[in-house]
C-alpha positions in Angstrom: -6.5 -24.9 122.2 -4.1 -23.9 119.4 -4.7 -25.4 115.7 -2.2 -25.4 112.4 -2.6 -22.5 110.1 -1.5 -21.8 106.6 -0.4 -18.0 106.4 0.6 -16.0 104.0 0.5 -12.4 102.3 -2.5 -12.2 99.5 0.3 -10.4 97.2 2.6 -13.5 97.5 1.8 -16.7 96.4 1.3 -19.8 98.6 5.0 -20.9 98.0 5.8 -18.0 100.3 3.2 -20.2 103.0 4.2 -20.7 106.6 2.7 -22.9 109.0 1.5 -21.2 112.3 0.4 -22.5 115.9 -2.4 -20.3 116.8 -5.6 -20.0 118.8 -7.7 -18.3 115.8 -7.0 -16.7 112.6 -6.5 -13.4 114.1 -3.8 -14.7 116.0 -2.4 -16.9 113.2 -2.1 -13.3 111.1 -0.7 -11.6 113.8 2.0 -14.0 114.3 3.0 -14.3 110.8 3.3 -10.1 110.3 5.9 -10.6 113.4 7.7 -13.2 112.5 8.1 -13.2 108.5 7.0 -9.6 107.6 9.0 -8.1 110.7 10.2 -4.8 107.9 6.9 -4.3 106.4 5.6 -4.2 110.0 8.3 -1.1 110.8 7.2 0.6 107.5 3.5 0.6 108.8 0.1 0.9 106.8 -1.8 -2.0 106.1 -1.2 -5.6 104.9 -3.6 -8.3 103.6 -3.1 -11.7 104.6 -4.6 -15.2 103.7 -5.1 -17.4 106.7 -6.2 -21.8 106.0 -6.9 -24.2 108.6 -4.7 -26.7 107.9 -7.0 -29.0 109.5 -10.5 -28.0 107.9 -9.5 -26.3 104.9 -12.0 -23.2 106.1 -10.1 -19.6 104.6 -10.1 -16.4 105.7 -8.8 -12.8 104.3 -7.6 -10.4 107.1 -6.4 -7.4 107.2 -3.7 -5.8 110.1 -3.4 -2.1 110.1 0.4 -2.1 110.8 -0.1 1.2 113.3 -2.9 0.4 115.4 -2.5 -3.6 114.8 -6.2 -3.3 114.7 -7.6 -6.4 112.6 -10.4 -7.0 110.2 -11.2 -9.3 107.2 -10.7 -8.1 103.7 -13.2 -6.3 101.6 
């Protein structure tokens, strides 16, 4: 089952906010770095992003290591 995510990058602010269709916040994250970072994702390294539930409010930090796509939440 798929829920409504606010996503975007911790070093933008939330105007820069997209709404995502995603099984979990791993997956929300994932599809925003592919679909709105798509140049920082060729560049590599790591990016921080801030993923909402839309519905519940609940937040989460995660990290994407842009070379392995491994995951992770923020420190």
């Amino acid at each position: 089952m798929s829920s409504t995510y606010i996503v975007h990058a911790r070093d933008e602010g939330r105007q820069r906010a997209y709404q995502v269709e995603a099984s979990d916040f791993f997956d929300a994250a994932s599809a925003f770095v592919e679909r709105w970072l798509p140049d920082t994702a060729a560049e590599g390294g790591e990016v921080s992003i801030l993923v909402e539930d839309a519905g519940t409010g609940e937040r989460h930090c995660l990290t994407i290591d842009l070379d392995t796509g491994e995951t992770g939440t923020c420190d």
